[in-house]
N, C-alpha and C positions, 0 to 999 in steps of 0.2 A: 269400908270395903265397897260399897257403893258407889262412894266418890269418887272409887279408883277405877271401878270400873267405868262408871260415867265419863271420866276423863280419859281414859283409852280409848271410848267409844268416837269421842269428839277430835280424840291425836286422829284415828284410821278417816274417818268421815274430810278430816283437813288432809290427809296425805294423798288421797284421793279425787280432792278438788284439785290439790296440786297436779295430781298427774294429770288430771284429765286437762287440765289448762295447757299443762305443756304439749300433751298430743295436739289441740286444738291448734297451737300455734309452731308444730314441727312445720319445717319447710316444705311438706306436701298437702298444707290447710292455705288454701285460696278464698277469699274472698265471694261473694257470690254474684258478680258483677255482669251485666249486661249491657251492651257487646262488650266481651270478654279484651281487656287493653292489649297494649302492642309487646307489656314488659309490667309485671308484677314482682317486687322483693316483697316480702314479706320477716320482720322483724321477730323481737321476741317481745310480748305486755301488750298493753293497750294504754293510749291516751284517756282519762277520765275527764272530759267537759266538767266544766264549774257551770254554777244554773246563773250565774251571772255572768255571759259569755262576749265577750269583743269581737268584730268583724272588722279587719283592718284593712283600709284602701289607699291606694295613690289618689292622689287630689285629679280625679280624675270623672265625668260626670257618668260615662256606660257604665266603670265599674263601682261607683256609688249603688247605681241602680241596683245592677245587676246584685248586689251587697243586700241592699233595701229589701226584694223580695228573699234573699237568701231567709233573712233574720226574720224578717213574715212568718215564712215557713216555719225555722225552730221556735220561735214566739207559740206558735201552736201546740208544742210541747210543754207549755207552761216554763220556759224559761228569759230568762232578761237576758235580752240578747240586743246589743249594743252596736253601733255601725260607728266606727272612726276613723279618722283621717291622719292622723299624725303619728310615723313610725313610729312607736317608742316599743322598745321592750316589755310587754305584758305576758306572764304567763300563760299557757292556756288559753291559746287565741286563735282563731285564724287568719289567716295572713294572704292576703287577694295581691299578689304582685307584678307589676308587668316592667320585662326583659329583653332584652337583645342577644339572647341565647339564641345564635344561632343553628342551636345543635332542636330547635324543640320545632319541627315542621308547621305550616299552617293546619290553624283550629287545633293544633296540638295543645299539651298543656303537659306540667310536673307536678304529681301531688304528693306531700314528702308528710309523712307523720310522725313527729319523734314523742319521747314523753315531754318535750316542753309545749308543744304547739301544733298546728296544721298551715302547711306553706301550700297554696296553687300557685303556681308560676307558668305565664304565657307571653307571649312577642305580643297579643291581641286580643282583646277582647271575650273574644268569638273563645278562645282559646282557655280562657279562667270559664268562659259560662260552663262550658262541658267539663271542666276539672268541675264542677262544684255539684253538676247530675253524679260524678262517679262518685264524691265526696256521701252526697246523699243515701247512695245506695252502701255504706257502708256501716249505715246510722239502722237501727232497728225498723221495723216496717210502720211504728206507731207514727214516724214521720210524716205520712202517709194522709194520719188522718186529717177532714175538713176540719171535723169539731174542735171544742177548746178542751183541753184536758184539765182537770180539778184541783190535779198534783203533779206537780212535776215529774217528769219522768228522769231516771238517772242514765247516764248512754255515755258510752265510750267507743272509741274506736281504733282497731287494730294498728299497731305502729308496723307500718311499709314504704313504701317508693314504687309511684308508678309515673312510668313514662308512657305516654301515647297519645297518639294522633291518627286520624281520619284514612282507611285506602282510596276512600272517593272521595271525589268532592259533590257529590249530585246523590245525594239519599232520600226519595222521596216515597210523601203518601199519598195518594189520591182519592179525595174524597168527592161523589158524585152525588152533587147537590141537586140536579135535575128531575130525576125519577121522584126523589122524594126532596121535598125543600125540608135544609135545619139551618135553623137560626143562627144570628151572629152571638149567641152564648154558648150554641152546642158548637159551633166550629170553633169558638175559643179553646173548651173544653177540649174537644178535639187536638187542638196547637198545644194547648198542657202534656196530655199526654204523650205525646210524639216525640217532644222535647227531650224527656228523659233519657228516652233509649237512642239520641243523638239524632234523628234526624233533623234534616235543615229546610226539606222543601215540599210545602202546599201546596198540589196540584187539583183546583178547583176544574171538576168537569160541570159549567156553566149552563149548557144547551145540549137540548136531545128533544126529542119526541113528546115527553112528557111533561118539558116546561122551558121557559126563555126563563134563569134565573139572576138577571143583570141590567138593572134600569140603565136604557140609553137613551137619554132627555133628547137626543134628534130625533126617535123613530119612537115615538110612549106606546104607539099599542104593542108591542114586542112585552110589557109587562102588564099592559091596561089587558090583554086577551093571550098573551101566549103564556103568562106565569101561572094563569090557574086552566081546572079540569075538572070534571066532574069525579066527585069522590066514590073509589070502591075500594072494597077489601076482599083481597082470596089471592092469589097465583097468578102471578106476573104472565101473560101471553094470554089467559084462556077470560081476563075480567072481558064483562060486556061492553061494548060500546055506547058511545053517551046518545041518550034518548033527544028528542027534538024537543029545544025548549028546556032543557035540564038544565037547572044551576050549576056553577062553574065557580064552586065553592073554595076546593080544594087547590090548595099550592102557596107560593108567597114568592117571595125576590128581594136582593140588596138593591138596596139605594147606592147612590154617590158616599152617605156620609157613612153608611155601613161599612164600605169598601175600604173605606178611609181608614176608619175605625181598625178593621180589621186588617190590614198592610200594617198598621203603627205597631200592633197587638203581637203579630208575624213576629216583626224586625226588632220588636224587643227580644225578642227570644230566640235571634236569630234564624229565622225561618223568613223563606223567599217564598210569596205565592205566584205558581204559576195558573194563567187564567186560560183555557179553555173554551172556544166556539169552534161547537163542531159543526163541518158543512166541509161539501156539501151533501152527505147525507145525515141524518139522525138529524131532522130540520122542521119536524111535523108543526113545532110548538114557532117556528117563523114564519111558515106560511098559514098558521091557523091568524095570525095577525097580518103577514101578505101575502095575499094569493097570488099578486101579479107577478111573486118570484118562481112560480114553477114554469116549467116546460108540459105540463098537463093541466089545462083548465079545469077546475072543479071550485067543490066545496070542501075547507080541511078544519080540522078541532085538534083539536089538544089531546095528545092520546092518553087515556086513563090506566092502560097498561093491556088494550086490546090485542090480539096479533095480528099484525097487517105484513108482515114478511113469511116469507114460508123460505125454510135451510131444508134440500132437498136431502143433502147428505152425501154423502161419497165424492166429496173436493167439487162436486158443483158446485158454480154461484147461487146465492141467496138470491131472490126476486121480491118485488114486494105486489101487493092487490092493493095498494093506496102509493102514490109517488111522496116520498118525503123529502125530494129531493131539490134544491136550491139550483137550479136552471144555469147551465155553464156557457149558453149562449147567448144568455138574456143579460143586455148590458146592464140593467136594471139591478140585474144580484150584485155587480163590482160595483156600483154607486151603493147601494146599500150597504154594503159590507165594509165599502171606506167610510161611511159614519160611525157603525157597529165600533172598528178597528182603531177610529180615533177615539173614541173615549178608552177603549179599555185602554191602549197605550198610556192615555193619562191618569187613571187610576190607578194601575199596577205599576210601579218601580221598574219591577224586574226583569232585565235584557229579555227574555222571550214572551213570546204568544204561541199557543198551540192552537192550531186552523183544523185539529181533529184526522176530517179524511179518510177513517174508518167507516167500511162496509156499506159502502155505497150499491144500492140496486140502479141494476141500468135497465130493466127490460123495459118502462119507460122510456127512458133515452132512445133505444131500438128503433120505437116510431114515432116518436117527435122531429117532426119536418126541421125544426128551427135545429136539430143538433146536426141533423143532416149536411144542413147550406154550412154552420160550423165549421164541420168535416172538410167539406169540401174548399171552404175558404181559404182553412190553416193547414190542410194535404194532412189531416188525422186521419192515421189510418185504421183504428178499433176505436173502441168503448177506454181502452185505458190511456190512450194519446189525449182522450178526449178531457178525463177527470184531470192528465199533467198538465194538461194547457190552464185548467181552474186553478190549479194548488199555484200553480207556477205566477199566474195575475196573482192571486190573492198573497202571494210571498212577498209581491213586490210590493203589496198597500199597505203589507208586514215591514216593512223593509224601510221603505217611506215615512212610518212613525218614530223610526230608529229602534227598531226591533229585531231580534233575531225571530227565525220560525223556527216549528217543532212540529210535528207530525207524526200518527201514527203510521206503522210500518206499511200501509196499501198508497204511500205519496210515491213509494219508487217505481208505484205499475207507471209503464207509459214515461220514463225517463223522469228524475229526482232533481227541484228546483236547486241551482247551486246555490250553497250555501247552508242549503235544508237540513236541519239534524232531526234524525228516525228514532224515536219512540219505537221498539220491537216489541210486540205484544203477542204474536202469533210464534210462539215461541222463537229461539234467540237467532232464526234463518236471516232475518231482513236488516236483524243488526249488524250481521257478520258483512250481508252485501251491501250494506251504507258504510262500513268500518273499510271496506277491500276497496273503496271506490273513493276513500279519502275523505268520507265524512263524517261528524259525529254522530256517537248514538245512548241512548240510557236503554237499558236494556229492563224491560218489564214483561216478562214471557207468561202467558198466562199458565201454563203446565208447573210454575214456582210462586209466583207472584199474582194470582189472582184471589186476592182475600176474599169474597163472594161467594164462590166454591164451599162446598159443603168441608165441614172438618175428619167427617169419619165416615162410617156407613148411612148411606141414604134411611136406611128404618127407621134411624132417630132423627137422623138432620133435617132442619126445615130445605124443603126441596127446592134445586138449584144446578144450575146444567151437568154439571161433575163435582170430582171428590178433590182433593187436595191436600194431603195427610200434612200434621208437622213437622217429620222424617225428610218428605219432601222438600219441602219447603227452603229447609236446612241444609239442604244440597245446592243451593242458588249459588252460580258462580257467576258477575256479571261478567266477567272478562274470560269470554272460550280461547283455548288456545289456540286456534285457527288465525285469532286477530291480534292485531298491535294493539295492548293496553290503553297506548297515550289517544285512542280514539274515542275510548270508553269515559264518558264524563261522570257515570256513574250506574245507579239504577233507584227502583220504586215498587213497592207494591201497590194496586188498586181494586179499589173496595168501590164496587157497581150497587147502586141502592135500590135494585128493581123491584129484590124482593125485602127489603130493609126499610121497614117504616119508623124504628123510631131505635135515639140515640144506645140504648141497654141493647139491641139487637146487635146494633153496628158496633157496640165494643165485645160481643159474645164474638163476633168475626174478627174482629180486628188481633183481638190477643187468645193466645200465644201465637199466634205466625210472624204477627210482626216483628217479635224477638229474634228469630230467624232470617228476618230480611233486613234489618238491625244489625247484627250481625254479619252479615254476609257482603255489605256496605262500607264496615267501619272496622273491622278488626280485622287483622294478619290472616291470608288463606292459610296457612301453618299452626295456627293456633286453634283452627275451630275443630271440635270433638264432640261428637254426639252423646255421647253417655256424660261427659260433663255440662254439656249445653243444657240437658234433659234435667240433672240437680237443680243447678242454676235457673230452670224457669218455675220448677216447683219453689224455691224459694222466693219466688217474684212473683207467685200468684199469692202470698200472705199479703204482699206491696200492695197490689192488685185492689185484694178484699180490704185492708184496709183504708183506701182512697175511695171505696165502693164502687169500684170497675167492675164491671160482670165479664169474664174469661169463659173459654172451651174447657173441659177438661176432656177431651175426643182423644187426648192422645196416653189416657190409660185405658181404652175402648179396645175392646177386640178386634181383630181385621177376620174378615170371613173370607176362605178361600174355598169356590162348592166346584163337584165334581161330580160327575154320576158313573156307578158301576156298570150299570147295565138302564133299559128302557123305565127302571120303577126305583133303583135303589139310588140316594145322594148319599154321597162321602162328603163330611165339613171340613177343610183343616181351619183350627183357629190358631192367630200367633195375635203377639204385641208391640208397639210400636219403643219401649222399651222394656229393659231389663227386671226380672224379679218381680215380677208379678203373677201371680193364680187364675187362673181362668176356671170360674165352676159354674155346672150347667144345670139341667134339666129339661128334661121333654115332655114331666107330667102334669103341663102345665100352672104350679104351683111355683113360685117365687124362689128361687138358689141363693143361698147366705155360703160363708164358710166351711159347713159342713156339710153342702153337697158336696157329689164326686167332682174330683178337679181334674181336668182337661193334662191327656196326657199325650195320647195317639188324636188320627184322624175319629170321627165319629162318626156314624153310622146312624143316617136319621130312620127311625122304627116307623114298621111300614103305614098306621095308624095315626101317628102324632099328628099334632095341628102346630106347634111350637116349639122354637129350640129358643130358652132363657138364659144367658149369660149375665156373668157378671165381674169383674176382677178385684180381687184383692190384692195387699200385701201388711206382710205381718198380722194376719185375721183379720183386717179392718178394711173395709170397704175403700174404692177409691174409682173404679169405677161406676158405668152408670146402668143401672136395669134393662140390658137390651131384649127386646121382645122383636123375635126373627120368626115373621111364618113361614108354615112349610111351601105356603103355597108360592111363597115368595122362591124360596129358594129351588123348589120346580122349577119357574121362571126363569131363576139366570141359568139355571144349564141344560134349559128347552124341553124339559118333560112338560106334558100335559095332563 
C-alpha cells in the first residue's frame, strides 16, 4: 500500500514537471534577452550541452579568436570545451559560420538551436561575435561568474531561431576619465561589460578642467602638470581649492603604449574608441601646463573639483570667475592643438575626433582686447561667430590628419563647420537642426541618456544635478520624427565622473539604464515594451550579481509626488515605476516591513511627524529599499516653511 501510494505520489510530482515544462516552452515563453532581437521563434525542449563541448570555426583567424574566448568563458563552468576547425559532423556543438546570406543585414547574425546543435551564422565577423552575447544570455547566469567552479555545472539551452541585427550602427558609452582617472584595467572592464549588451563605441572624454588624461610626447607638461591635482573628497563644485604649495598627488594618464593597448583590446571586441579633447572650453588642466594659451593672464592649476563657473539659471549663460578657456585668437592655441591632434590621430584608428566645444564662458572673451582685433579682423559679429571661427580652424587640423570631427551640440552657435557631425546633448533640439541642415548627428540628450543623473529620489541618491528614472530612459528614441533617419548615425549614453570616484560607483550608475539605451540602439522601435523590458532586466540583474557588477535597484523605489492643502497640511501621492508592487509606510518613525499599512490613497502627512518611511514589496518580500523622507524635506518641495 505504501508503495502504491509512493508511486502515485512520484506519477503527479512527473505530470507536473511535464506541464510545467510545457507552459515554460508554450509560444508565449521568450527568452530573457537584452536588447530584445529583431525576431524570436521559439521551439518545443531544450538542447542539453555535453561537459565535453566542441566550438566549431572556418579556418579563419577573428573567428578562431573570437571561438578562443568563447570557450574561456564555458571553461569557467568546469566544462572541456574544445575549439576546432574542421567541419565535421559532431553532435552537440557549436557551430561559428560565416555566409553570403544576403538576407542577414550588417552586424546581423542567425542563431538556430535544434536538438542536435547550435548554428551562429553571419556575412562577418562582427556579426557571429554578437550572435555568441545573445548565445550567452541564454546560458544560466553562473556563466557569469570570474571564479572557477568545482563541479560542473549542467546547462541547456532552449531550442529557437533568432534572427537580428543592429537599428544603428553608432551605439555608444562614454566614459569620462578626466574628472576622475581609471585605469587601463578598469576601462577594459568597462569594454567587457558594454559588449554584452551590443554596444560597439568608446567614447573616451580625455580633458576637462580636472585633468589632461593623454600623453603627447610633443607638449610632456600637459601630463608632467595637467594630469594631476590636489586630492579632495566631498561634492563636486563646493571641494576647496588647492592651497599654495600643495602636493599635486592625485590623477594619472595613458601613455602611447596604453592607448595602444587598449584600441587592440576595443577592436577585439569590436568596439571603436572615440577620443575626446575638449576645447575650447573645459581646458583648466591645459592651461595649468600653458598659460600662454589663454586670452587672460594669470595663474591656473588643476581644478580638484572647486566651482569657478556660476549657471545663473533661467536660459542665461553660464560665466566663469577663473577663464578656462583656450584663446581663439591666440595663434599659439592652433599650433598647439595641431601637435595635441597629430598624435591622437595616430593612436586612435577610428574615422573621428571629438573637439568637445561644450559650454564655453565668454565673459572673458568680453574684454579681452586680442578677441576684440579677432572680431574685427574676421567681421565677427558676437561671442558665437567667435567660438565658429575656432571649431571651424580646429576642424580643419581635424581634417588634415584624415579625420572626421564631432562635436558637441553648442559647434552650431555662430554657423556649423561643413562637414561637422553634432553630438545633441542638450536634449534632441541641436540634433534635429544639424539633421534639417544635411548633417550627421548621434543623438545623446541628456533628459534620457545622462547616466550621471541620480536614479530615483535625491533622499537616497548620492547627489547630482537631476533625476533620470529607468522609465525614462526607456523612452529614448534617437531618431524624432521631425528628421530623416538616414542622418541619425546612431546614439550613446554618458556617464560624467564628477561625482564618481571609483569603478563599483560607476557600475551602481551605469546599470540598469544602460539596458535601456541598449535597447533603444539595437532593437526594433515595435518591439520594445516596458513591462517586458522591466522582467528582462530583473533577470539580468542575477547576470549582473553573478559577474559581481553592482546595479541600481531605484527602479522598485517609490516616486514621491507632494502637494499641500493648505498653508500647513502636505498631501503625498506615492506610485511605482513598475507593476505589482506594495508600497508600506509609516510616520512613527520606526522601520515598515510587510505588515505595516500599505499605501492606497494620497497620504496625509500628520501635523507632528518628523518622517514618512517607505518601502516596497512584492509577494511579502522586500525589494525595495528603506526610504527615509523628512518632513521637513518635503515642506521644501512645496514651499511651506
Amino acid at each position: 500500500m505504501k508503495k502504491c501510494a509512493s508511486g502515485f505520489l512520484l506519477f503527479l510530482l512527473f505530470c507536473a514537471s511535464i506541464q510545467a515544462q510545457k507552459a515554460a516552452r508554450s509560444k508565449d515563453w521568450r527568452p530573457k534577452l537584452i536588447p530584445i532581437p529583431v525576431s524570436v521563434t521559439v521551439g518545443s525542449g531544450y538542447l542539453e550541452l555535453p561537459y565535453d563541448l566542441f566550438i566549431i570555426t572556418p579556418n579563419n583567424k577573428e573567428i578562431k579568436q573570437i571561438a578562443n574566448r568563447l570557450a574561456f568563458t564555458l571553461g569557467n563552468m568546469a566544462n572541456d570545451v574544445k575549439v576546432k576547425t574542421d567541419i565535421v559532423a559532431s553532435p552537440k556543438s557549436i557551430f561559428l559560420l560565416l555566409s553570403n546570406d544576403k538576407t542577414i543585414p550588417k552586424e546581423g547574425y542567425r542563431l538556430k538551436v535544434t536538438n542536435q546543435n547550435i548554428t551562429i551564422t553571419a556575412n562577418e565577423s562582427t556579426g557571429i561575435f554578437y550572435g555568441i552575447q545573445t548565445l550567452l544570455q541564454l546560458l544560466p547566469a553562473e556563466v557569469e561568474e570570474k571564479r572557477e567552479r568545482k563541479s560542473p555545472l549542467k546547462w541547456s539551452v532552449p531550442i529557437l531561431t533568432i534572427e537580428d541585427h543592429p537599428r544603428f550602427g553608432w551605439r555608444g558609452l562614454m566614459l569620462d576619465v578626466a574628472r576622475h582617472f581609471f585605469t587601463v584595467i578598469e576601462v577594459k572592464d568597462f569594454i567587457d561589460q558594454m559588449v554584452k549588451y551590443k554596444f560597439n563605441l568608446l567614447h573616451l572624454h580625455l580633458t576637462d578642467d580636472q585633468g589632461w588624461r593623454l600623453q603627447i610626447k610633443s607638449l610632456p607638461k600637459l601630463t608632467e602638470v595637467g594630469a594631476w591635482r590636489v586630492e579632495r573628497t566631498g561634492t563636486f563644485g563646493t571641494l576647496s581649492k588647492p592651497k599654495p604649495g600643495e602636493p599635486t598627488t592625485y590623477g594619472g594618464f595613458y601613455t602611447h603604449d596604453d592607448i595602444k593597448e587598449l584600441v587592440k583590446y576595443a577592436a577585439d571586441r569590436f568596439v571603436n574608441i572615440l577620443p575626446e579633447i575638449d576645447v575650447p572650453g573645459h581646458s583648466l588642466a591645459a592651461l595649468a601646463a600653458y598659460p600662454e594659451l589663454s586670452c587672460t593672464p594669470g595663474e591656473y592649476y588643476v581644478s580638484p573639483g572647486d566651482r569657478f563657473m556660476i549657471w545663473p539659471g533661467g536660459g542665461q549663460h553660464f560665466y566663469g570667475t577663473l577663464d578656462n578657456t583656450i584663446c581663439p585668437a591666440n595663434e599659439k592655441a592652433y599650433e598647439f592643438l595641431d601637435k595635441v591632434f597629430t598624435e591622437v590621430a595616430e593612436l586612435f584608428p577610428f574615422s573621428y575626433i571629438h573637439l568637445g566645444g561644450d559650454e564655453t564662458a565668454r565673459n572673458f572673451w568680453e574684454k579681452s582686447e586680442q578677441i576684440k582685433a579677432l572680431m574685427q579682423k574676421e567681421k565677427l559679429k558676437d561671442l558665437d561667430e567667435v567660438q565658429s571661427y575656432f571649431v571651424k580652424r580646429v576642424a580643419k587640423i581635424i581634417y588634415s590628419k584624415g579625420k572626421k570631427m564631432i562635436g558637441w551640440d553648442e559647434i552650431l552657435q555662430g554657423g556649423l563647420a561643413p562637414d561637422a557631425t553634432v553630438m545633441s546633448w542638450r536634449g534632441m533640439k541641436g540634433g534635429v537642426e544639424a539633421a534639417k541642415q544635411g548633417h550627421e548627428v548621434v543623438m545623446s540628450p541628456a533628459d534620457f541618456a545622462y547616466l550621471d543623473y541620480m536614479q530615483g529620489d535625491a533622499v537616497i541618491e548620492p547627489p547630482v544635478y537631476a533625476s533620470l528614472r529607468l522609465k525614462k530612459t526607456y523612452q529614448f528614441d534617437p531618431a524624432p520624427a521631425e528628421i530623416d533617419e538616414k542622418f541619425v548615425k546612431g546614439g550613446q549614453a554618458n556617464i560624467w565622473t564628477e561625482q564618481i570616484y571609483n569603478t563599483r560607483h560607476l557600475q551602481y550608475m551605469i546599470w540598469p539604464r544602460a539596458f535601456a539605451i541598449a535597447e533603444a540602439l539595437w532593437s526594433p522601435k515595435d518591439k520594445r515594451n516596458w513591462s517586458d523590458f522591466t522582467s528582462r532586466v530583473e533577470s539580468h540583474f542575477d547576470r549582473l550579481e553573478a559577474a559581481g557588477v553592482k546595479y541600481s535597484s531605484a527602479m522598485y523605489d517609490p516616486i514621491f509626488e507632494v502637494s499641500k492643502k493648505d498653508t500647513a497640511t502636505i498631501i503625498v501621492k506615492l506610485s511605482t515605476e513598475i507593476d505589482g508592487l506594495a508600497i508600506h509606510y509609516s510616520f512613527d518613525n520606526s522601520f515598515p516591513d510587510n505588515l505595516y499599512p500599505a499605501y492606497t490613497t494620497p497620504l496625509t502627512v500628520p501635523q507632528d511627524a518628523s518622517f514618512l518611511k517607505v518601502i516596497t514589496y512584492r509577494n511579502n518580500q522586500p525589494v525595495g529599499r528603506m526610504m527615509v523622507m523628512p518632513v521637513t524635506e518635503l515642506k521644501k518641495r512645496v514651499g511651506i516653511k
